[in-house]
VEXDREN-2710 file (C-alpha; in Angstrom, 1 decimal):
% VEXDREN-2710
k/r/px/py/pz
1/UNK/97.4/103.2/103.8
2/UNK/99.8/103.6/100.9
3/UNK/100.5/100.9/97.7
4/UNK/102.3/100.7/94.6
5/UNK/100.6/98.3/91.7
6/UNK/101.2/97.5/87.9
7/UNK/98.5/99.0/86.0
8/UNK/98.2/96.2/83.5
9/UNK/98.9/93.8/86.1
10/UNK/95.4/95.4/87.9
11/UNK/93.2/95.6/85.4
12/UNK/94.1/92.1/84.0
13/UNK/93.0/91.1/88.0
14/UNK/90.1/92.7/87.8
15/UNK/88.7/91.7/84.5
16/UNK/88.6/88.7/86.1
17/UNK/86.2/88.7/88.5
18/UNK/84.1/91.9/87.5
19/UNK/81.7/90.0/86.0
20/UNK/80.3/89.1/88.9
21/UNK/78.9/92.7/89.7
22/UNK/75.6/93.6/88.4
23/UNK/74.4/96.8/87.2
24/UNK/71.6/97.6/88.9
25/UNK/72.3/96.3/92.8
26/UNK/70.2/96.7/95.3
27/UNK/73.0/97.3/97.7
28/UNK/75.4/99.8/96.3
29/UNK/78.8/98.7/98.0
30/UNK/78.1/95.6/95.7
31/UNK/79.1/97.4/93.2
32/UNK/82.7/97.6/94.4
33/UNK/85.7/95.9/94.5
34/UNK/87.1/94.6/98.4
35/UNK/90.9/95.8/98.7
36/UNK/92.5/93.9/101.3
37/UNK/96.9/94.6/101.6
38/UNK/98.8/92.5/103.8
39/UNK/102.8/91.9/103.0
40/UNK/102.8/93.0/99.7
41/UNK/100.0/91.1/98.5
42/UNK/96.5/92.3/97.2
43/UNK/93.7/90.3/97.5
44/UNK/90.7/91.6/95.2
45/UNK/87.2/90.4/95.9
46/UNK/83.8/90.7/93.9
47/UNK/80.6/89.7/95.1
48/UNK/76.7/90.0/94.0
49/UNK/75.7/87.9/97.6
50/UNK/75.1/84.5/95.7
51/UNK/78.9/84.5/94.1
52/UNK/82.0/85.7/96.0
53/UNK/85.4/85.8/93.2
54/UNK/88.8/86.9/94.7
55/UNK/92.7/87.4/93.2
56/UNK/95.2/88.2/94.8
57/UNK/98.7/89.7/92.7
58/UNK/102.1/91.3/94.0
59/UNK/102.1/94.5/95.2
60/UNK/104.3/96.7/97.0
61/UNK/103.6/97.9/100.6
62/UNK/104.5/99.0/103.5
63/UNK/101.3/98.5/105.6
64/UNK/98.1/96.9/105.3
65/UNK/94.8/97.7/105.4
66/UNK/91.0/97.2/103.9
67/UNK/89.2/99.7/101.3
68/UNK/85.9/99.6/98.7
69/UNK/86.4/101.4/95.5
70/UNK/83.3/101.9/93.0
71/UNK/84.5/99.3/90.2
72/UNK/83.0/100.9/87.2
73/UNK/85.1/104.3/87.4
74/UNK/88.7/102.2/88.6
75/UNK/87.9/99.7/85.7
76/UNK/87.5/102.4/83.1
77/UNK/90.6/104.4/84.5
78/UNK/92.6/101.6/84.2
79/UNK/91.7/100.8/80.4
80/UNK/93.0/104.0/80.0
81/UNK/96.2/104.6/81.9
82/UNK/99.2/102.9/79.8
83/UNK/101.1/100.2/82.1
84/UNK/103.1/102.0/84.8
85/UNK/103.1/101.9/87.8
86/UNK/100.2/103.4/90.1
87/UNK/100.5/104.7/93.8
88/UNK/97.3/104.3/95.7
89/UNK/96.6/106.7/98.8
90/UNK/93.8/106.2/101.0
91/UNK/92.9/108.4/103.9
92/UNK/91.1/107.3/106.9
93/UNK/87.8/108.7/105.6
94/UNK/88.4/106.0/102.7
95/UNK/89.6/109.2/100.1
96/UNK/91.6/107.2/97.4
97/UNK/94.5/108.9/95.4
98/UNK/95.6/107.3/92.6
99/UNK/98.7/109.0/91.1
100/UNK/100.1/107.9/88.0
101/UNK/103.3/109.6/85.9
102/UNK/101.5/112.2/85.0
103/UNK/98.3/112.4/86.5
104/UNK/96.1/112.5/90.1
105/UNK/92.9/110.6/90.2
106/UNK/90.8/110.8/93.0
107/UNK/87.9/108.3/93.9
108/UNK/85.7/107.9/96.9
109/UNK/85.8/104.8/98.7
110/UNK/83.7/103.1/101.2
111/UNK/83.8/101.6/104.7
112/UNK/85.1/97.6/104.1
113/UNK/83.5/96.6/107.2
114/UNK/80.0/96.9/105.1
115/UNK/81.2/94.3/102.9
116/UNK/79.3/91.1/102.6
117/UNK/80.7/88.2/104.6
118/UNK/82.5/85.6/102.6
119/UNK/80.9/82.0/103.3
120/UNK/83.2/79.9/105.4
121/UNK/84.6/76.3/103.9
122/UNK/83.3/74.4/106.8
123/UNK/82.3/70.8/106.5
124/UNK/83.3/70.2/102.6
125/UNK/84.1/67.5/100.7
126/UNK/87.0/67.9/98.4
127/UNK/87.9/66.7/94.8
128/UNK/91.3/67.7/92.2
129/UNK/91.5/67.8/88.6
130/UNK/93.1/69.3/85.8
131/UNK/91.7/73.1/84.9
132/UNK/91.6/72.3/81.6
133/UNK/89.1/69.1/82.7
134/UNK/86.6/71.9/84.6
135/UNK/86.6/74.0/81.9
136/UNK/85.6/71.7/79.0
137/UNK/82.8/70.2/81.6
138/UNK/81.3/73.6/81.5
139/UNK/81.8/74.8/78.3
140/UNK/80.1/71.0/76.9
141/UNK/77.6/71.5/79.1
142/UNK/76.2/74.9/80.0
143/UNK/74.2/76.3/76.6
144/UNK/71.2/73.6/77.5
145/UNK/70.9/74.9/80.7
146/UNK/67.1/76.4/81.0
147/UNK/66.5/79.8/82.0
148/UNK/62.8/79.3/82.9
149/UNK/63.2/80.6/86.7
150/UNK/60.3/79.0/87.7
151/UNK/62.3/75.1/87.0
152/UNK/64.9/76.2/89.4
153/UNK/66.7/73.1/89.1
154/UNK/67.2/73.2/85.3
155/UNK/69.0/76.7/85.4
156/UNK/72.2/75.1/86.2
157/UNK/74.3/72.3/85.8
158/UNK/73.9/69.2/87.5
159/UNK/77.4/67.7/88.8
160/UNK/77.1/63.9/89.3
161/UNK/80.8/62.3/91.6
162/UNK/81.6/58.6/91.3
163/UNK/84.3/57.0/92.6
164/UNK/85.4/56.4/89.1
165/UNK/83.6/59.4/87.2
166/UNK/82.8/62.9/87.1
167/UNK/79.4/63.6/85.3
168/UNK/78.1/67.0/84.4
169/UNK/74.2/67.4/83.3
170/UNK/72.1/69.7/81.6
171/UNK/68.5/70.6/79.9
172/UNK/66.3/72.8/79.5
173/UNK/63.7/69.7/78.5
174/UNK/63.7/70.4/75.4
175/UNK/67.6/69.4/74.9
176/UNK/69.9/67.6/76.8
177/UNK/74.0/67.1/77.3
178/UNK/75.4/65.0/79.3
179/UNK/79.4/65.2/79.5
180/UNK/81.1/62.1/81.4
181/UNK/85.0/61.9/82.4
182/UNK/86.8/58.6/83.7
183/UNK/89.7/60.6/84.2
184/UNK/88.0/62.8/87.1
185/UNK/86.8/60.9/90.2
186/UNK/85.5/62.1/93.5
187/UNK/85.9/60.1/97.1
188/UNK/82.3/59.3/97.2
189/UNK/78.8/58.8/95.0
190/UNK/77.8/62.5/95.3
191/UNK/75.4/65.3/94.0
192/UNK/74.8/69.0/93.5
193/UNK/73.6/71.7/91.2
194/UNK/75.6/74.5/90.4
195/UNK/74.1/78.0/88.7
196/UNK/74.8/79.1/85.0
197/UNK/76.0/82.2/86.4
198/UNK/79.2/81.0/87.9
199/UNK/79.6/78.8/85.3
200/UNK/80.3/81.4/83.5
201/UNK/82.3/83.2/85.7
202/UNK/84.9/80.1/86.5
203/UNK/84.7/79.5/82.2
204/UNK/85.8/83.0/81.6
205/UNK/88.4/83.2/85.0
206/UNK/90.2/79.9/84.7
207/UNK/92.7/78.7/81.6
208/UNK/91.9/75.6/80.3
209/UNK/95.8/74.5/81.0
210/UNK/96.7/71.6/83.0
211/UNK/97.3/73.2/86.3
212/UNK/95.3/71.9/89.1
213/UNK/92.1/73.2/90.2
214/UNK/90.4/72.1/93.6
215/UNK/86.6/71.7/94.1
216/UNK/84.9/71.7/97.6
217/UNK/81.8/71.5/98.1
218/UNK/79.1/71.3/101.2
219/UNK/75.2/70.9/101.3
220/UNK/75.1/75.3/100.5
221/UNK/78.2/76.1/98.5
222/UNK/81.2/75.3/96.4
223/UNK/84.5/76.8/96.2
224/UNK/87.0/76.4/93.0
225/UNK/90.8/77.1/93.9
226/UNK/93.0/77.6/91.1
227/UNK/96.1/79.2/92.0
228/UNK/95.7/83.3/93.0
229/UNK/92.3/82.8/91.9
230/UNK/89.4/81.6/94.2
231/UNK/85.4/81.6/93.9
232/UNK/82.4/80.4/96.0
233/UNK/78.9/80.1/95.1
234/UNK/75.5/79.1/96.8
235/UNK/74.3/75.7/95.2
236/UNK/70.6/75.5/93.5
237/UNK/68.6/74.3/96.1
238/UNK/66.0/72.0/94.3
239/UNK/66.2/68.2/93.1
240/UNK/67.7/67.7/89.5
241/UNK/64.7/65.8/87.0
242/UNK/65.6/61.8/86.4
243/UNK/67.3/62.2/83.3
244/UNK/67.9/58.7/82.9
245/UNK/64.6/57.8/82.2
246/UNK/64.7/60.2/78.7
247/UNK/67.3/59.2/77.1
248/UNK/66.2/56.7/74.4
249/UNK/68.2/53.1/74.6
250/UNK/66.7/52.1/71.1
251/UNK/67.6/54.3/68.4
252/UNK/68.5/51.9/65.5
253/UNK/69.6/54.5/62.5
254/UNK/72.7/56.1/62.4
255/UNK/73.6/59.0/60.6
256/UNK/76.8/59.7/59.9
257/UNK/77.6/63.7/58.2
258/UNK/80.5/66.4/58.6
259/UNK/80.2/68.2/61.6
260/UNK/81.3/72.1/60.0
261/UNK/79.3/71.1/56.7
262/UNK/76.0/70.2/58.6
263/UNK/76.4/73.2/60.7
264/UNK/76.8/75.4/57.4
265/UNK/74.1/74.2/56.3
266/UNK/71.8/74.4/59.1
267/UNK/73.2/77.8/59.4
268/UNK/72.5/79.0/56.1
269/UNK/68.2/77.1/56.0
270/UNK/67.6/78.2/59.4
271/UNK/67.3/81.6/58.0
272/UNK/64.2/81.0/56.5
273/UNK/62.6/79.1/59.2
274/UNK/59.9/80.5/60.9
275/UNK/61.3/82.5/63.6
276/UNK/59.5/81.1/67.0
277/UNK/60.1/77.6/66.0
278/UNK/63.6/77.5/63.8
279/UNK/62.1/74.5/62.8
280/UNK/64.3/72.6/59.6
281/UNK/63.2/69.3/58.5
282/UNK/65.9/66.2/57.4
283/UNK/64.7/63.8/55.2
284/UNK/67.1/61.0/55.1
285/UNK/67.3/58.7/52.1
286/UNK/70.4/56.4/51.7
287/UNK/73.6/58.5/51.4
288/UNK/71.7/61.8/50.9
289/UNK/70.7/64.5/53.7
290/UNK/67.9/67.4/52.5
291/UNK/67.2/70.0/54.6
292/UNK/64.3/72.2/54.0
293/UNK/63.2/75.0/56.3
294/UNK/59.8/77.6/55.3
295/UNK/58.1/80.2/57.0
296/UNK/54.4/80.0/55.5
297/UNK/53.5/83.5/57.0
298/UNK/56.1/85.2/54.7
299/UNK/56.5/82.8/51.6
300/UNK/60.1/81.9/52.8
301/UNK/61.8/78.6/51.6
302/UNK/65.3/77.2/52.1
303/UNK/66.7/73.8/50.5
304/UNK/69.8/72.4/50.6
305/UNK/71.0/68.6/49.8
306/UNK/74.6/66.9/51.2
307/UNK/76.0/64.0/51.4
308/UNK/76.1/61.2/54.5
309/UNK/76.5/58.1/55.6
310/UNK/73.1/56.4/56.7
311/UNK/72.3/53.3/57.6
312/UNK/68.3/52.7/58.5
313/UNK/64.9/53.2/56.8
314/UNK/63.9/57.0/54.8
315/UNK/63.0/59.4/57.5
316/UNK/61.5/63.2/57.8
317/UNK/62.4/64.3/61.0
318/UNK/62.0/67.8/62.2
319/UNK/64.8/69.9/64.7
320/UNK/64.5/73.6/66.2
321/UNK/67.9/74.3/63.8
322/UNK/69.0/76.5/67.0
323/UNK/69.6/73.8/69.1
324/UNK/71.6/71.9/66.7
325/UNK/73.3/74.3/65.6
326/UNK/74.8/75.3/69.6
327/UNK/75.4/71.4/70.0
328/UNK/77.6/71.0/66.7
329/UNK/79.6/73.6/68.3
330/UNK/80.2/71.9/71.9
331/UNK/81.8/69.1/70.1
332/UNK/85.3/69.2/68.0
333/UNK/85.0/66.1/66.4
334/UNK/85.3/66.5/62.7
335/UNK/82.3/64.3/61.8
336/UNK/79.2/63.5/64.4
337/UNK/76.6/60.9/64.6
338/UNK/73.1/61.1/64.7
339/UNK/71.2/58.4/66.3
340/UNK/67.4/58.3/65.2
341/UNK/64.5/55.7/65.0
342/UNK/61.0/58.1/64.5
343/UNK/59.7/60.9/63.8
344/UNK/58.8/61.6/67.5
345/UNK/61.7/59.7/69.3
346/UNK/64.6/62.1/70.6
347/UNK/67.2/61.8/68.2
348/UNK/70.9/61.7/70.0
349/UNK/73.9/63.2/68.6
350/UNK/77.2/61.7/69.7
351/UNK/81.0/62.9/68.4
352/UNK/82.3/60.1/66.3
353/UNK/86.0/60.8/67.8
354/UNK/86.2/60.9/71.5
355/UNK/89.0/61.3/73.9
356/UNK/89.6/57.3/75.5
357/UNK/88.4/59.1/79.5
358/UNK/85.5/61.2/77.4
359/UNK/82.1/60.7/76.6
360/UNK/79.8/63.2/75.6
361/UNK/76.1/63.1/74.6
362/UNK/73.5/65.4/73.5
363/UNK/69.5/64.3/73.4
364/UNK/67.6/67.1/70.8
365/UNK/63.7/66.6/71.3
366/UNK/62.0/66.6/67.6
367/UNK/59.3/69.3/66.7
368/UNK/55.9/68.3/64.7
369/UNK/56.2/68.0/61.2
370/UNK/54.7/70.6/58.9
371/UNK/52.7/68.6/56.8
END
């Protein structure tokens, strides 16, 4: 079998879905990349036996055929080699040649027919929306996923369908986001969990552009379409916690501050926090926000006083300044909202601009006051 590809047109392909392949596999041909050529097309395919990714790109050739090439040593070739054009030979023994304008690579490959088998579409339920809708979902969502293995459920992101919604989920019961689109709808009132790994994968592989991206989905597995690009995972298995019930309906005092300044400012206290609890207190008092953070084993102290809008009764409330930082960042609005009543109560933080099909939320659990 005999092919001609672009060398920046390959590596671009395969940066894609390498990601996918772990280091240290227990089955080695997981750690290479699927060629399959048929009429001048390439189809590229990654797995690690939970997540399958494949691209396909424009190629020229004759014939067609199936190979496994190690990805590490094609991958770093590739970085190397300036974009020509490359001609790949490959025995029947699975001995690849790559020659380039002025040089000969050779690689071993492996037997394709060892490959994992892809899991099959069968029974699915279907759903379209724009890539860019996908992407923000995950991106709002995924850092307050948990990554305690032994709360299965809460290591991924919980996709709620509604005939006139989409709603994604996520915690790690200590935070919580919940990211909700009017613009996205599926056929039916539906359910499923899907890992952070993925996630990730489908973040990192897909623009966030307006082309359309298709979800299916059955009782195992989804698979994401968008253009050349495909991906299938196995679903979690386990039965997302009532959320509902957690999220506080009474939370009378809103504060109002800058979204970059509050973030600063956290940023800059949190540094002398004590470093298992990044705990930074607010105390609230009319249009003033103080922020104090101290790590008693060291003699550490941070203050810092700004400006907000409040409207409720003085409050010291406490926040692991990690968490608020990372949800700050999931949101663009230019000033955010925090919704509070006690000391104890989950406090919520809500954008103060939203897009009219948009609504995001995020629940932050307080920590105990240092008295």
């Amino acid at each position: 079998m005999k092919f001609i590809a672009s060398s920046s047109t390959l590596l671009k392909h395969l940066q894609q879905i390498a990601g996918v392949i772990n280091a240290n596999t227990v089955l080695p041909i997981l750690e290479d990349f699927l060629f399959e050529v048929a009429k001048n097309k390439l189809t590229v395919v990654a797995t690690d036996l939970e997540t399958v990714l494949r691209v396909q790109m424009e190629i020229e050739a004759k014939d067609s055929g199936r190979v496994c090439i190690p990805a590490k040593i094609l991958l770093d070739s590739l970085k190397n080699i300036p974009d020509q054009p490359l001609t790949f030979n490959i025995d029947k023994n699975y001995g690849i040649e790559i020659t380039s304008d002025n040089g000969k690579y050779k690689v071993m490959g492996e037997n394709p027919d060892n490959f994992p088998k892809e899991p099959t579409a069968d029974d699915t339920t279907s759903l379209t929306m724009p890539a860019e809708a996908l992407v923000k979902a995950i991106s709002e969502t995924i850092f307050a996923t948990s990554t305690d293995d032994l709360r299965p459920a809460m290591t991924g992101v919980y996709f709620e369908l509604d005939e006139t919604f989409m709603q994604c989920v996520a915690t790690d019961a200590h935070r919580l986001v919940r990211y909700k689109r009017t613009d996205v709808k599926g056929s039916t009132s539906d359910s499923f969990i899907v890992p952070r790994k993925p996630l990730n994968l489908i973040k990192n592989a897909i623009p966030a552009n307006e082309d359309e991206v298709t979800l299916s989905y059955n009782s195992n597995h989804l698979f994401i379409t968008h253009g050349s690009t495909q991906i299938s995972c196995r679903l979690i298995d386990a039965r997302f916690p009532d959320y509902k019930v957690v999220i506080p309906t009474d939370n009378p005092y809103n504060l109002t501050v800058n979204r970059s300044d509050f973030q600063g400012a956290l940023r800059r206290v949190s540094i002398f926090s004590n470093k298992s609890t990044n705990q930074v207190a607010l105390s609230i008092t009319g249009s003033e926000l103080q922020l104090t953070a101290q790590d008693i084993d060291f003699s550490f102290e941070g203050n810092e006083r700004m400006k907000c809008q409040y409207d409720g009764e003085d409050l010291k409330i406490a926040f692991n300044a990690k968490f608020l930082i990372e949800m700050l960042a999931a949101t663009e609005s230019e000033e955010v909202i925090v919704q509070l009543s006690t000391p104890t109560k989950a406090g919520l933080i809500k954008p103060a601009d939203q897009e009219e099909h948009e609504d995001l939320l995020m629940l932050v659990m307080p920590l105990m006051l240092n008295q």
